[in-house]
C-alpha positions as CSV (number, residue, x, y, z in Angstrom):
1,X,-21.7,-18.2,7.3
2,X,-18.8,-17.1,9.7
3,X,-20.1,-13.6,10.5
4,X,-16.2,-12.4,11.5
5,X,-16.1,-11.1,8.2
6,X,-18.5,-8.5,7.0
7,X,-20.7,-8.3,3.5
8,X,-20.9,-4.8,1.6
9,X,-24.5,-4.4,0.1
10,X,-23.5,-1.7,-1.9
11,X,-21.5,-3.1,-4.7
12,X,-20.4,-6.7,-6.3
13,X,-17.4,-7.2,-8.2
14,X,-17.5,-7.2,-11.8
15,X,-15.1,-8.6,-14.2
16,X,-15.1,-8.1,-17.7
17,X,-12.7,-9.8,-20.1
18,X,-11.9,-9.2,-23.6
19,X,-12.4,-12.5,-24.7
20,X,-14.2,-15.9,-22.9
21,X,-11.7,-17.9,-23.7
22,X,-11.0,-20.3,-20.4
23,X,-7.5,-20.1,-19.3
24,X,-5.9,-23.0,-16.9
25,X,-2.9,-23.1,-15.4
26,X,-0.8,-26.1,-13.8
27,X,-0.9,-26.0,-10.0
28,X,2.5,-24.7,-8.6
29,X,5.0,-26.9,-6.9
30,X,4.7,-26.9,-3.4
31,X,7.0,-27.9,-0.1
32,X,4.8,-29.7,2.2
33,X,4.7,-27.1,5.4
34,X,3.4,-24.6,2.2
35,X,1.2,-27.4,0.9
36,X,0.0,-27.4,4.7
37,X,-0.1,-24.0,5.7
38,X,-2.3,-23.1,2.4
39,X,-4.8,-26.3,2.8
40,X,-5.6,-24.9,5.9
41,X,-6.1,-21.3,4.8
42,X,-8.5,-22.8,2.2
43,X,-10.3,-24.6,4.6
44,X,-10.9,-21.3,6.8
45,X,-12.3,-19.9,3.2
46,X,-14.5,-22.8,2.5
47,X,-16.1,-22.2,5.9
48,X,-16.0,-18.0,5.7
49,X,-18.2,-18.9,2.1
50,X,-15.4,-16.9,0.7
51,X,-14.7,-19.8,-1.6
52,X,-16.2,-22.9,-2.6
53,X,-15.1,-25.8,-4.7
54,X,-15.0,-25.1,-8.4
55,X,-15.9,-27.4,-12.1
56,X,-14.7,-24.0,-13.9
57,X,-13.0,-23.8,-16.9
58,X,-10.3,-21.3,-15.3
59,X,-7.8,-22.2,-13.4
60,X,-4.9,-19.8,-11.8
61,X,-2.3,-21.3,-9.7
62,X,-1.9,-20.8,-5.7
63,X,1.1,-20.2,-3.7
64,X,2.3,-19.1,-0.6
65,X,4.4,-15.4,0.4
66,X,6.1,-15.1,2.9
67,X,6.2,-11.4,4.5
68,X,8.6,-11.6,7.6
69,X,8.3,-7.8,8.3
70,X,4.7,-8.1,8.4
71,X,3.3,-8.3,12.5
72,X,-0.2,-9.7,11.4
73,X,-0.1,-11.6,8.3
74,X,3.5,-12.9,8.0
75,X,2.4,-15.2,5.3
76,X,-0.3,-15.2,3.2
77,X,-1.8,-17.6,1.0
78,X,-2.0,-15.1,-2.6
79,X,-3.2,-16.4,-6.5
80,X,-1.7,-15.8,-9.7
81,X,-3.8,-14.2,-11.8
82,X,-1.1,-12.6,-14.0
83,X,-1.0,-15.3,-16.5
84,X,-5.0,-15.5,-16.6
85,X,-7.6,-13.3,-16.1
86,X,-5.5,-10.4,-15.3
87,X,-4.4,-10.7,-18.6
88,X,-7.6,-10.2,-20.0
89,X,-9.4,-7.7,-18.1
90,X,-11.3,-4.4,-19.3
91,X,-10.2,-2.2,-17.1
92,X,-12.3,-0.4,-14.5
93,X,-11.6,3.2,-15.0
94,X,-12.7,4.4,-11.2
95,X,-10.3,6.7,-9.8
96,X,-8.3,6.0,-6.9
97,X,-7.4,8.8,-4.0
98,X,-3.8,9.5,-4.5
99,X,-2.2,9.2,-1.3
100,X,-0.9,12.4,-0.8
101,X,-3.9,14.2,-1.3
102,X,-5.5,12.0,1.3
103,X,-2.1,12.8,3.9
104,X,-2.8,16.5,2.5
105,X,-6.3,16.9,4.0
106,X,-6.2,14.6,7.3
107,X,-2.1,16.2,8.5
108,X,-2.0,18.9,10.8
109,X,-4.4,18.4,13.5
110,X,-4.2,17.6,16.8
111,X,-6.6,15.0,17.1
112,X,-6.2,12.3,14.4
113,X,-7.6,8.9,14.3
114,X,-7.4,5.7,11.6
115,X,-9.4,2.7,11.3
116,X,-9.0,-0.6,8.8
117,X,-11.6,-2.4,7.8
118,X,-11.0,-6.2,8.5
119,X,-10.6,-8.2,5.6
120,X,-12.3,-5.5,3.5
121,X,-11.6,-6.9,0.4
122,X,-13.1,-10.3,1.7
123,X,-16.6,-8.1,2.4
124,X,-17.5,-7.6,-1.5
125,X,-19.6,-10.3,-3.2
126,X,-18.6,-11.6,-6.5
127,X,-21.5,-10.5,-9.4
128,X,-23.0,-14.4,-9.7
129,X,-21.8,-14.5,-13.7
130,X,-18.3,-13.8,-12.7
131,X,-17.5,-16.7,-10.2
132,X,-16.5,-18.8,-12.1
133,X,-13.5,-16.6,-14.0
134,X,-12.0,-16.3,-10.3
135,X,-11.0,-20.5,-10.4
136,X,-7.9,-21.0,-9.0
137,X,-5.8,-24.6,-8.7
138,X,-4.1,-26.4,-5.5
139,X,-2.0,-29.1,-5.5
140,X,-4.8,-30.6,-3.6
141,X,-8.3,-29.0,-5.5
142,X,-10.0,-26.9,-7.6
143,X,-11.8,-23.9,-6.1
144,X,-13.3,-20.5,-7.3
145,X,-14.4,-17.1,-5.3
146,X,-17.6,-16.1,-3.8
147,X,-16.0,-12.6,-2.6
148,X,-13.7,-10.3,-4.1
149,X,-10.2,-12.1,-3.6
150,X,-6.7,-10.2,-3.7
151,X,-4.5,-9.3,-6.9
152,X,-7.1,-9.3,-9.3
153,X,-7.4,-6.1,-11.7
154,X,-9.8,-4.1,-10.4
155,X,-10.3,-5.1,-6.7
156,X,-8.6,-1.2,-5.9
157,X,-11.2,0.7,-7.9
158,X,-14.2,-1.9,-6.3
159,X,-12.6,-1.4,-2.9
160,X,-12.7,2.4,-3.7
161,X,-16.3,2.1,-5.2
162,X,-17.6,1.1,-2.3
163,X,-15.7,3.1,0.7
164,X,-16.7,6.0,-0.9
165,X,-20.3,4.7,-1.0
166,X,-20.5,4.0,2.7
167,X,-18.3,7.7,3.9
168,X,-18.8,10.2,1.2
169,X,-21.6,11.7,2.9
170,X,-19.2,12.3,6.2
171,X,-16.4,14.1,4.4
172,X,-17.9,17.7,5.4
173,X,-16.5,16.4,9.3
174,X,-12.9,15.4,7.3
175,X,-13.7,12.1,7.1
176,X,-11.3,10.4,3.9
177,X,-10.8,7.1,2.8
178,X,-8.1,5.4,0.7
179,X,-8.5,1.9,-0.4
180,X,-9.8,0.0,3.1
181,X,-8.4,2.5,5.6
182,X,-10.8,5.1,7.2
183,X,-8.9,8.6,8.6
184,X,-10.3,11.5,10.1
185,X,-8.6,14.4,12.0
186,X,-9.9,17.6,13.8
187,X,-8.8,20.3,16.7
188,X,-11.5,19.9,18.9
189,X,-11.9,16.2,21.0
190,X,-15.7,16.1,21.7
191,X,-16.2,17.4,17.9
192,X,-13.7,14.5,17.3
193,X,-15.7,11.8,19.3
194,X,-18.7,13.0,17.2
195,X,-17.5,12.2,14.0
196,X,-16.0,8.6,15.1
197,X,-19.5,8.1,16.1
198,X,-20.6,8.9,13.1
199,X,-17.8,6.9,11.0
200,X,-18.8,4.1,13.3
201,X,-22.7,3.8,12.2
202,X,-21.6,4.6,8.6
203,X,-19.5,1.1,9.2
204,X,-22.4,-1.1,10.7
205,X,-25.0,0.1,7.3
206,X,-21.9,-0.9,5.0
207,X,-21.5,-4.1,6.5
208,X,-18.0,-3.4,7.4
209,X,-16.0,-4.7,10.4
210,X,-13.2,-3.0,12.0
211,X,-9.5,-4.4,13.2
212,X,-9.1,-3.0,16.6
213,X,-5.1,-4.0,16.4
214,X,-5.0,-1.7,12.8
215,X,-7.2,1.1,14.5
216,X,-5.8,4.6,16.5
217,X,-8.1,6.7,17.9
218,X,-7.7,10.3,18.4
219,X,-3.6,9.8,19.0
220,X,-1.7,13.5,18.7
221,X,0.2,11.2,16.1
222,X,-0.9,8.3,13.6
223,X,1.7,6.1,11.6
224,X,-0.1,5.7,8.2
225,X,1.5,4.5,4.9
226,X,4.4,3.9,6.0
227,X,5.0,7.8,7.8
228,X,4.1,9.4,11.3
229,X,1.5,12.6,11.0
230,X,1.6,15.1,13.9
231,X,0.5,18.5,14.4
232,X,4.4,19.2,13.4
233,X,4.5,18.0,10.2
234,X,4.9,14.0,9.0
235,X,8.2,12.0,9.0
236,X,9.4,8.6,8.1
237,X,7.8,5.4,10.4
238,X,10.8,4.1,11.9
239,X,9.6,1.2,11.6
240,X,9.8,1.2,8.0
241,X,13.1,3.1,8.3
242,X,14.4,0.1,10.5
243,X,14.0,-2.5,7.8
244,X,16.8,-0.8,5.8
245,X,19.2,-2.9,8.3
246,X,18.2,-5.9,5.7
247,X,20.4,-4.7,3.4
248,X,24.1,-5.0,4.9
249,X,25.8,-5.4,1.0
250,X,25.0,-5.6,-2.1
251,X,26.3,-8.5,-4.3
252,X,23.5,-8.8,-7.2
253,X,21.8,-6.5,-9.7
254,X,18.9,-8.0,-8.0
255,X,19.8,-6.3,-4.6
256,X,20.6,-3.0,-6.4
257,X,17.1,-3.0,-7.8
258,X,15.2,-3.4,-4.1
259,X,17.5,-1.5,-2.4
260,X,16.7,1.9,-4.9
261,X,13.2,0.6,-4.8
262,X,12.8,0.7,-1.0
263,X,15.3,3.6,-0.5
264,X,12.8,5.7,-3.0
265,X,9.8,5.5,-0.7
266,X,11.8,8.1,1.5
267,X,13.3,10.4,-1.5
268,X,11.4,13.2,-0.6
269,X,12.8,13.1,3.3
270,X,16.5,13.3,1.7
271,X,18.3,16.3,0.3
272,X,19.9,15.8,-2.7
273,X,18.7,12.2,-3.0
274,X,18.8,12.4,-6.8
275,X,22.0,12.8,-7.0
276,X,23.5,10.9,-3.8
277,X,21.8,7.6,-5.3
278,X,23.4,8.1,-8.8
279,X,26.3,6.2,-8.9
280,X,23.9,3.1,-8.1
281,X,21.6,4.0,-10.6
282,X,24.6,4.3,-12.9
283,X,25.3,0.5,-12.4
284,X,22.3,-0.5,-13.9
285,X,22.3,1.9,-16.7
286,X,22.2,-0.7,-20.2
287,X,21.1,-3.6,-18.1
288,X,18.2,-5.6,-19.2
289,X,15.2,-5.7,-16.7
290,X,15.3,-9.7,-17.0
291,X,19.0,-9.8,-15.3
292,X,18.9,-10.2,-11.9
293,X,21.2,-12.8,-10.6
294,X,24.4,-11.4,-12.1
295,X,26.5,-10.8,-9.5
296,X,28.0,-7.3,-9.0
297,X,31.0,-5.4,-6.9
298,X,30.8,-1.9,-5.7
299,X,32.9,0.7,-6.9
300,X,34.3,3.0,-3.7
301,X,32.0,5.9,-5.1
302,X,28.7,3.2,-5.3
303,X,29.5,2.1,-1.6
304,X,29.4,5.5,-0.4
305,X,26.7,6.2,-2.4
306,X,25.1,2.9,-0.7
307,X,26.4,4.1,2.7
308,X,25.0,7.7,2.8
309,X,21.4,6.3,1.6
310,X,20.9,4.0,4.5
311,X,22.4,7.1,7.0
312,X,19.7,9.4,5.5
313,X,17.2,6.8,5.6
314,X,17.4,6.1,9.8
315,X,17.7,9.9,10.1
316,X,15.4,11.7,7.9
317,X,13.8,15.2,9.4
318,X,10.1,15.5,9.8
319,X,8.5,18.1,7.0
320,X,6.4,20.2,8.1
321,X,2.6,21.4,6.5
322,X,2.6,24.2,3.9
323,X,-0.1,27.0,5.3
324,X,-1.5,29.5,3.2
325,X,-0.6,33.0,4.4
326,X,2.8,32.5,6.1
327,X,6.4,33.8,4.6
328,X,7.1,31.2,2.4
329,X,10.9,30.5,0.4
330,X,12.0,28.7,-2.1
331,X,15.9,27.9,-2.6
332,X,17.0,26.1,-5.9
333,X,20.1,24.5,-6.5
334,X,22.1,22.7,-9.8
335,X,25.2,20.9,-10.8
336,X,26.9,19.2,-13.5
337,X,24.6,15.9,-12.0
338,X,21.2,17.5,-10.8
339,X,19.2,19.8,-9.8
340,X,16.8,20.7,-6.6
341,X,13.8,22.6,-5.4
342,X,13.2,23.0,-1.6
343,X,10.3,25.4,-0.6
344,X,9.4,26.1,3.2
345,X,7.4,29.1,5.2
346,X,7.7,30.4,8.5
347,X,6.6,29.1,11.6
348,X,5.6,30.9,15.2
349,X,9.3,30.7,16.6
350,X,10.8,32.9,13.3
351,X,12.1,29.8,11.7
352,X,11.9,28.2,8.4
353,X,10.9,24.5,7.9
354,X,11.1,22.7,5.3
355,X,7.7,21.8,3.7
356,X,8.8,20.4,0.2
357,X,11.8,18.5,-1.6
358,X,12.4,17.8,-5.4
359,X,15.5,16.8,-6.7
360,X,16.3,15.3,-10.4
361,X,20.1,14.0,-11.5
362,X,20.9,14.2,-14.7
């Protein structure tokens, strides 16, 4: 066994269907640098033991995705379980930490630190009756998995599962999880190198493995999900913001769609964002979800509505922490085409920051 990749004793993955009946799909169609780049992946799995070669009665095709913005894994080889066992599955009804709650409790100190584990979905064993549901077709073979692959229902709440096995007991130090990432924040540096000692033992009993290029340690600022924390308050990454430079027009529904898509991760940095983006939203108003392709031209008041987005994207203002016990406003606002609620309290210098942002059109 290639011992780069951990093994989690804690749990095994566990999929229950609603029915046994065996589901195969065709292998996708393949260009041959795909056809190479994923024969080689499955090679590197064969020898890892995170797959082996299959006789099961499932079968769920493979492809390849590329992911140009992504540093480290800029493509990946990925399996369609959509159309199989995904479509089957009982559901596993573990919760998973909503991200802001996790932000919530690690923001606003000024020692802060962030560790992924590598591969961590790659570290949890497949319960031995299961393995062969996980099949999964090549133009070139059949194989199934011996660890928990990725895109199959209920790999978040196993993930989850068993992070909060191996760190629950260190939360008392502000130790939190959220799917494979470890965080922890605190004032004090030695008390900080305690608790990364700590976090660092709890990793070794799990089995885990960390990625040293995914890891910060005690930075007076972390990027995480996509936003930079600080002892100021948390902003967008910029490079996340940067990526909105991909989208120099819009000519298709299609383009419409991912633009409001990726402009809505940063909603809650932009005043009024509601009802800036509603003459876009307005274009697809009646449109089936299926349409994609159709071709469409901006209107003067969808272009500057287009416009004003990417401009409050690259320069969105950092929100600060809400404390308990300062002088604290709230200012609403509404209009014939939405309304908005901005709270914010008081900081050291007399000043107000901002701390919250809703907005709704109508």
């Amino acid at each position: 066994m290639n011992d780069n990749i951990g093994l989690c004793p804690y749990v095994e993955f566990e999929t229950e269907l609603q029915h046994d009946k065996p589901i195969r799909c065709r292998p996708y169609r393949l260009s041959e640098p795909d056809c190479q780049f994923l024969n080689s992946q499955i090679q590197k799995w064969l020898k890892q033991e995170i797959c082996r070669p299959s006789n099961s009665s499932y079968a769920s095709p493979a492809f390849i995705v590329d992911l140009p913005f992504h540093e480290s894994t800029p493509r990946r080889v990925v399996v369609d379980f959509s159309h199989t066992i995904n479509s089957i599955t009982k559901i596993d009804p573990h919760p998973i930490d909503q991200m802001e709650d996790v932000i919530k409790r690690t923001a606003g100190k000024r020692y802060n630190s962030k560790m992924d584990i590598k591969s961590a979905f790659n570290t949890i064993r497949i319960r031995e009756t299961d393995i062969y549901k996980t099949g999964f077709v090549t133009p070139d073979g059949h194989f199934e998995f011996l660890r928990m692959p990725f895109g199959v229902t209920n790999d978040p709440s196993t993930m989850t599962r068993a992070i909060k096995l191996a760190y629950n007991h260190l939360a008392p130090h502000n130790v939190n999880t959220y799917i494979d990432d470890i965080l922890t924040s605190s004032d004090n540096f030695r008390y900080h190198l305690k608790v990364l000692y700590k976090i660092f033992e709890a990793t070794r009993n799990a089995g885990f493995k960390l990625t040293p290029a995914k890891s910060q340690f005690a930075f007076s600022e972390i990027s995480l999900f996509g936003r930079i924390l600080s002892q100021e308050g948390e902003s967008p990454d910029p490079e996340s913001t940067a990526t909105v430079d991909r989208y120099s027009t819009l000519k298709s529904i299609q383009e419409v769609r991912s633009f409001l898509g990726f402009a809505n991760q940063f909603r809650k940095y932009i005043r009024n964002n509601a009802v800036i983006a509603k003459p876009l939203t307005n274009s697809l108003k009646g449109l089936e979800k299926k349409i994609s392709n159709a071709s469409i031209s901006l209107t003067d008041d969808q272009q500057r509505s287009f416009e004003t987005l990417k401009n409050k994207i690259t320069s969105s203002p950092i929100l600060a922490y809400f404390k308990q016990g300062l002088p604290t406003f709230v200012e609403t606002d509404t209009s014939y085409s939405g309304c908005s609620f901005i709270s914010g309290s008081e900081r050291k210098t007399s000043c107000y920051r901002i701390c919250i942002t809703l907005f709704k059109r109508y």
